[in-house]
Backbone bond lengths (Angstrom), bond angles and torsions (degrees), N, CA, C in turn:
res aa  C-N    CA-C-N  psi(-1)  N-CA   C-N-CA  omega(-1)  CA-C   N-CA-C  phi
1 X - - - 1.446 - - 1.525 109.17 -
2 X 1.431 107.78 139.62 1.396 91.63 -172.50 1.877 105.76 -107.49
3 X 0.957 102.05 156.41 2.009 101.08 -170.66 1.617 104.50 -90.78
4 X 1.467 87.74 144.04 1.763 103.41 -167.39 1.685 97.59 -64.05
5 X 1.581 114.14 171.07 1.493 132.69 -156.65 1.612 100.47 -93.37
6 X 1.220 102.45 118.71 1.886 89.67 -165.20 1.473 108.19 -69.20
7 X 1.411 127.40 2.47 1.863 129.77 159.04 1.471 99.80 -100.90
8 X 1.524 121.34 51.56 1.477 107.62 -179.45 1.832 122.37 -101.89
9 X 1.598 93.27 14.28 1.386 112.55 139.66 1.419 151.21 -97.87
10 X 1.603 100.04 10.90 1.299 109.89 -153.86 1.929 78.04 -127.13
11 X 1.549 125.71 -25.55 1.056 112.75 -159.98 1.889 87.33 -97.92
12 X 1.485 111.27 -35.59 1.724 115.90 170.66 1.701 106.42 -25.54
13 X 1.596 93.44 -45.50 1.603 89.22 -150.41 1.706 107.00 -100.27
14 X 1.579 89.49 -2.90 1.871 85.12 164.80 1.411 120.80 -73.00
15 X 2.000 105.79 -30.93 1.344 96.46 172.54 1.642 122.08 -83.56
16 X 1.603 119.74 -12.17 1.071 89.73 166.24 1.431 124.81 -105.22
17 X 1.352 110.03 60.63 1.438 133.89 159.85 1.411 122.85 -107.43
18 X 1.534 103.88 -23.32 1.429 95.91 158.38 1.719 107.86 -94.92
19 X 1.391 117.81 -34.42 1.904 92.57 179.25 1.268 97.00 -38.94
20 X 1.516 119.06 -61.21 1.631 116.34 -153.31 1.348 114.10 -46.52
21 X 1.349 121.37 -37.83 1.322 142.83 172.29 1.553 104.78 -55.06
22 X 1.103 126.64 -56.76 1.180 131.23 171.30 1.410 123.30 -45.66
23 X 1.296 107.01 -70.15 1.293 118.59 162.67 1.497 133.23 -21.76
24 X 1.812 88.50 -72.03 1.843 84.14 170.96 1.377 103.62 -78.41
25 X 1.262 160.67 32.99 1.192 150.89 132.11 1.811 103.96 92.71
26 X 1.090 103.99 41.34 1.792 114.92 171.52 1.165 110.69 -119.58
27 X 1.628 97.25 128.19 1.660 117.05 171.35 1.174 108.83 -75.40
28 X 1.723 132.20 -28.38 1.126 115.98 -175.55 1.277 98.11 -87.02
29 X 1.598 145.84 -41.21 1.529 140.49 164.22 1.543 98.82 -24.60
30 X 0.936 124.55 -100.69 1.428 129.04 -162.12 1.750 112.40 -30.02
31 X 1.508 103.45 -57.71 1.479 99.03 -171.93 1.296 110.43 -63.91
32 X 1.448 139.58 21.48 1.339 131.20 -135.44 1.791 95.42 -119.18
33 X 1.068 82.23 -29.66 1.630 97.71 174.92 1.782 118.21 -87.86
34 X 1.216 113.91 -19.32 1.562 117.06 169.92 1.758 115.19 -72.90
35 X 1.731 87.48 157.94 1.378 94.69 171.78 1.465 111.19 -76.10
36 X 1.221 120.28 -168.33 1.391 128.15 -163.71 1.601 96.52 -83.40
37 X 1.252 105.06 -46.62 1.775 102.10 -172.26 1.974 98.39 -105.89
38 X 1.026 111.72 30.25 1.617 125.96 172.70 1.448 118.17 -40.99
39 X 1.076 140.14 115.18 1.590 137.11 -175.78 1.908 116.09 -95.81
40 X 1.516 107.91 123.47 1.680 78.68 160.63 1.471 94.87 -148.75
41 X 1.506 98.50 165.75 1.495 116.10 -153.51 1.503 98.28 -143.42
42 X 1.753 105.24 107.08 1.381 106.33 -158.97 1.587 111.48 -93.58
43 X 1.193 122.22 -146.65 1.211 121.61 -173.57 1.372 120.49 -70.91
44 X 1.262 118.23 -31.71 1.192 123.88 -178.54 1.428 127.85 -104.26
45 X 1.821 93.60 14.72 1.760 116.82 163.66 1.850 97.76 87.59
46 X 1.500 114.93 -5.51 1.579 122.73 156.78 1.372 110.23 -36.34
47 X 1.577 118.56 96.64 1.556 110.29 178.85 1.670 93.37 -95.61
48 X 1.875 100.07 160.33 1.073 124.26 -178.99 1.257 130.53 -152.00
49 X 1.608 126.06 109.18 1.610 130.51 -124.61 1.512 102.66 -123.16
50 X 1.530 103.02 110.80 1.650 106.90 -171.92 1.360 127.15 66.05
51 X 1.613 102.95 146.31 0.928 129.89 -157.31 1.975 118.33 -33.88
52 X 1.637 87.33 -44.78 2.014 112.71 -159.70 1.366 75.61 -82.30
53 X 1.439 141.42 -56.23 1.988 126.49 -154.37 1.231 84.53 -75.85
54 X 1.250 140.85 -34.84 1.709 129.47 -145.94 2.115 103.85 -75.08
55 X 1.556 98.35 -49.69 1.144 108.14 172.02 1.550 119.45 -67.86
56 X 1.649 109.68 -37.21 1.787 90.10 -177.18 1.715 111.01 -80.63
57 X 1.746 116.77 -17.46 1.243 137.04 -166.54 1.525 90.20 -59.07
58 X 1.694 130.80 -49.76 0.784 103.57 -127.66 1.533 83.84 -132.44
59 X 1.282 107.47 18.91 1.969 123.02 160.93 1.956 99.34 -76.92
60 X 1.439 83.96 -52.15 1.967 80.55 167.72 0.950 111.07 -51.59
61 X 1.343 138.17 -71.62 1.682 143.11 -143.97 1.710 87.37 -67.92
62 X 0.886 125.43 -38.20 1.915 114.62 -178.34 0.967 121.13 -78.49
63 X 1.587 112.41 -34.86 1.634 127.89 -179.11 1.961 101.84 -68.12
64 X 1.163 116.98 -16.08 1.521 114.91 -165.72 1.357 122.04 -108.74
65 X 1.415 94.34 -41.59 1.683 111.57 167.16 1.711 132.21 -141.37
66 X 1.017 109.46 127.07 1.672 114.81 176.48 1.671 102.07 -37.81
67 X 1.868 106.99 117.78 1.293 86.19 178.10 1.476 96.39 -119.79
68 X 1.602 126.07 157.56 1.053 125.12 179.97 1.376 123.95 -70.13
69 X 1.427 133.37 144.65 1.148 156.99 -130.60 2.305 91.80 -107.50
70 X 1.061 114.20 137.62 1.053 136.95 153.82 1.418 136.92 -55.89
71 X 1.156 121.81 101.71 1.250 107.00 159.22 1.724 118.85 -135.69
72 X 1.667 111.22 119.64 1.349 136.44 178.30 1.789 137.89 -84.66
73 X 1.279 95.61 136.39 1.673 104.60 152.57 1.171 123.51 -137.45
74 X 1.209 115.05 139.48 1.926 126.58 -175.91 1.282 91.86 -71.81
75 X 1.389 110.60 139.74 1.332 116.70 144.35 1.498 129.95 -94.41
76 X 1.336 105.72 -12.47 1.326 100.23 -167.75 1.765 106.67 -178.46
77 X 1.149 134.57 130.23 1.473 129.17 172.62 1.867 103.76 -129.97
78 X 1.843 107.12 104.09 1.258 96.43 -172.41 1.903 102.15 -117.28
79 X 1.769 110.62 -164.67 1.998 101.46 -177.97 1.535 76.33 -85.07
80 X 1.546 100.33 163.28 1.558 110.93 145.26 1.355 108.75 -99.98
81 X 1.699 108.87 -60.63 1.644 119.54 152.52 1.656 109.37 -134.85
82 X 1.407 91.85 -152.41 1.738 95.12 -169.77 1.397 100.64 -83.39
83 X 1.171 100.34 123.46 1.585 124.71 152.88 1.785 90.54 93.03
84 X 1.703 120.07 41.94 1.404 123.28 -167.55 1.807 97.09 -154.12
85 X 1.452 116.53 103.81 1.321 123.37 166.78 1.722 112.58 -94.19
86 X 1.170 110.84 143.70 1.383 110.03 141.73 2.020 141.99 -108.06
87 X 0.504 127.40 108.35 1.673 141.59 175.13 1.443 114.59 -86.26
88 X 1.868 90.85 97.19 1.752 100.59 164.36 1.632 104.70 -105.76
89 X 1.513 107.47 142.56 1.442 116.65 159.91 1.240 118.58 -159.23
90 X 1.236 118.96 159.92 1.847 124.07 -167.13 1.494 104.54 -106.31
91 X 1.262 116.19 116.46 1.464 114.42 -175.89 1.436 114.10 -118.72
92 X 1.455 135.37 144.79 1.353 141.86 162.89 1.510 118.76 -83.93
93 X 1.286 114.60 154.06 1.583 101.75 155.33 1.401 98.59 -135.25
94 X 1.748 99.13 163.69 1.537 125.74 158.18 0.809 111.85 -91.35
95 X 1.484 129.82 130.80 1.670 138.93 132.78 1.660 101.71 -25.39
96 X 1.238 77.75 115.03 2.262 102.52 155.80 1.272 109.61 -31.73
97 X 1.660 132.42 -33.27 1.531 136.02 -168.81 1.539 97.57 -125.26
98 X 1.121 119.11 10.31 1.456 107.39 159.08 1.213 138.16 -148.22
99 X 1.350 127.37 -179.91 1.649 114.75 -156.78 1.492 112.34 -108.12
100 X 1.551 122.05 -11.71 1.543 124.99 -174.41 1.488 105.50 -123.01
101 X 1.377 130.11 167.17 1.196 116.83 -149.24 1.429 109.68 -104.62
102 X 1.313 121.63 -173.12 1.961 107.96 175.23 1.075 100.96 -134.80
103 X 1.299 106.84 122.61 1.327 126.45 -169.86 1.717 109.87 -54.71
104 X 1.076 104.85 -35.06 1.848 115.15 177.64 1.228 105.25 -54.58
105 X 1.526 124.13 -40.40 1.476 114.25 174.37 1.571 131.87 -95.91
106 X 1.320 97.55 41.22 1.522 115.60 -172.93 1.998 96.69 -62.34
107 X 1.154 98.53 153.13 1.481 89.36 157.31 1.575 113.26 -168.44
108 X 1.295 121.85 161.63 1.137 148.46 149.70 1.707 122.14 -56.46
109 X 1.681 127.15 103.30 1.419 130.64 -173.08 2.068 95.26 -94.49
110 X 1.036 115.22 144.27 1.331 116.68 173.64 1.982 85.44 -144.85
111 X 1.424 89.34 116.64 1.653 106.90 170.47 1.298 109.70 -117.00
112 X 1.587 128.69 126.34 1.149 128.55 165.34 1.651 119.84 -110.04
113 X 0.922 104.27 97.74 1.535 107.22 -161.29 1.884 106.91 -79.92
114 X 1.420 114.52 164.37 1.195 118.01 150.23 1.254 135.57 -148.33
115 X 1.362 130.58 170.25 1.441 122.80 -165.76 1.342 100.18 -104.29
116 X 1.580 115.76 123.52 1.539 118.30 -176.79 1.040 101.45 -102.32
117 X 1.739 136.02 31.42 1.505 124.55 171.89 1.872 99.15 114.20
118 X 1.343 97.63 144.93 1.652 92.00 178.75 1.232 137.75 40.08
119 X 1.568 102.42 37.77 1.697 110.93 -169.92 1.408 123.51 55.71
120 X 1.106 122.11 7.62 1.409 130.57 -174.24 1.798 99.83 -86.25
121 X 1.017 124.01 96.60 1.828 154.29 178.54 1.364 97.08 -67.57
122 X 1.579 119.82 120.51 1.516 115.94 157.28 1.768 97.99 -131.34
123 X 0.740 128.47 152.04 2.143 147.73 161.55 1.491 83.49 -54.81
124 X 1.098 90.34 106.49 1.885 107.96 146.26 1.659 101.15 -94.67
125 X 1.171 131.38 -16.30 1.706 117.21 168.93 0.870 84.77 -168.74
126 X 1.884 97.68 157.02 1.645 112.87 170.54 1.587 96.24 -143.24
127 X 1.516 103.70 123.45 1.869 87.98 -179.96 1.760 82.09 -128.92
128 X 1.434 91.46 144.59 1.744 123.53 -175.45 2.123 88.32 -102.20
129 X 1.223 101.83 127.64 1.838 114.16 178.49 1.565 106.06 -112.54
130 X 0.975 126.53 117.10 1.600 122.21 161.38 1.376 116.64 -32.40
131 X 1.422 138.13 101.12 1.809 125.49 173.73 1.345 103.85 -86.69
132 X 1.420 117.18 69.45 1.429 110.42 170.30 1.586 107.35 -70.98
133 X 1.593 117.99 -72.77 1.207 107.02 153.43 1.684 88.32 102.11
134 X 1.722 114.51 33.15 1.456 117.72 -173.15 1.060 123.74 -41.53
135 X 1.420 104.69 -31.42 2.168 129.52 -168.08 1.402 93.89 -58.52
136 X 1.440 123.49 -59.19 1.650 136.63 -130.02 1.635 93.75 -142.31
137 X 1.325 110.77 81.07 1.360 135.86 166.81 1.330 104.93 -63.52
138 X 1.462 121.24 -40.23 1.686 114.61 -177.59 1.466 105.53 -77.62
139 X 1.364 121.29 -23.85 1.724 123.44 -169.28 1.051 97.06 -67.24
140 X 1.836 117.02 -49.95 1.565 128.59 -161.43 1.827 91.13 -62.92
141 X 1.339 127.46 -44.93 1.356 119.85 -169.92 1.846 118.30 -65.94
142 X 1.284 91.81 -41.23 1.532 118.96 -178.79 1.782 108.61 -41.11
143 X 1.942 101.70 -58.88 1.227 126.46 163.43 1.927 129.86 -49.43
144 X 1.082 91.36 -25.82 1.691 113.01 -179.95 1.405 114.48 -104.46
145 X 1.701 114.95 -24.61 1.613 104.82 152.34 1.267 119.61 -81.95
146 X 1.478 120.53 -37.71 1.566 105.51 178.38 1.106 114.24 -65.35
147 X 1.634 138.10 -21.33 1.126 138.79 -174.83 1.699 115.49 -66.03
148 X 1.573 99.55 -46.68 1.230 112.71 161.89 1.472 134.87 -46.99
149 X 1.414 111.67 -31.98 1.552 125.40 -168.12 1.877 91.45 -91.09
150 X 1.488 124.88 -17.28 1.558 91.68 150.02 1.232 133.04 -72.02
151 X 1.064 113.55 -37.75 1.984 127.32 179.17 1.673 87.19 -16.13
152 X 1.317 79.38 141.70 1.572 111.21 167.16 1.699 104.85 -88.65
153 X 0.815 128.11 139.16 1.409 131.41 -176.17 1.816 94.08 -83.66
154 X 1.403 113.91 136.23 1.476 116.79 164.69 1.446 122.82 -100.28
């Protein structure tokens, strides 16, 4: 078993600075939390390199299309080495026009965080994984009710 990250509140809340980022649909929110040469590699294996492309890359992707909204749980924030976290969590999204989630866009968050000095945490990578999960149709369901039981009721 490996032992949780003794800043594994400080790295919790870096990632949910990018959902939030996500959420309200800001490229500069999201990139705000990366390092300078920060990598992320989205769902559809769309890589996106540093901080300045990450934020204007992804002012387009909002400016063009309604993208669906996030909703997360950590599984786990452990060391890799010193001054090197990792952040797994399974996230859902909603459609922009709707209120329950789609299971097709289940996914897998892999955050690799780092410490740039003074506890100050930025994403050295963020890769988004498809949780289709073809094998284990009940896991994929399992994953899409707990996801559900955060929803905020409207």
């Amino acid at each position: 078993m490996t032992a949780a990250h003794p800043q594994d509140a400080q790295i919790r809340a870096l990632y949910a600075q990018f959902v939030d980022g996500w959420n309200r649909r800001s490229g500069a929110a999201v990139a705000a939390g990366f390092a300078d040469d920060g990598d992320i590699i989205g769902f559809d294996g769309t890589h996106h390199r540093g901080r300045l492309s990450i934020a204007a890359d992804l002012r387009q992707v909002f400016g063009s299309h309604e993208t669906p909204a996030y909703v997360a749980v950590v599984r786990s924030v452990r060391p890799v080495g010193p001054g090197v976290a990792m952040l797994t969590a399974h996230a859902g999204m909603i459609p922009a026009n709707g209120n329950d989630l789609d299971p097709s866009l289940n996914a897998v968050h892999t955050m690799v965080a780092v410490d740039e000095g003074r506890g100050r945490w930025r994403i050295s990578l963020f890769q988004v994984t498809p949780a289709s999960w073809d094998q284990h149709p009940e896991a994929r369901e399992a994953l899409t009710e707990e996801l559900r039981g955060l929803l905020i009721p409207q």
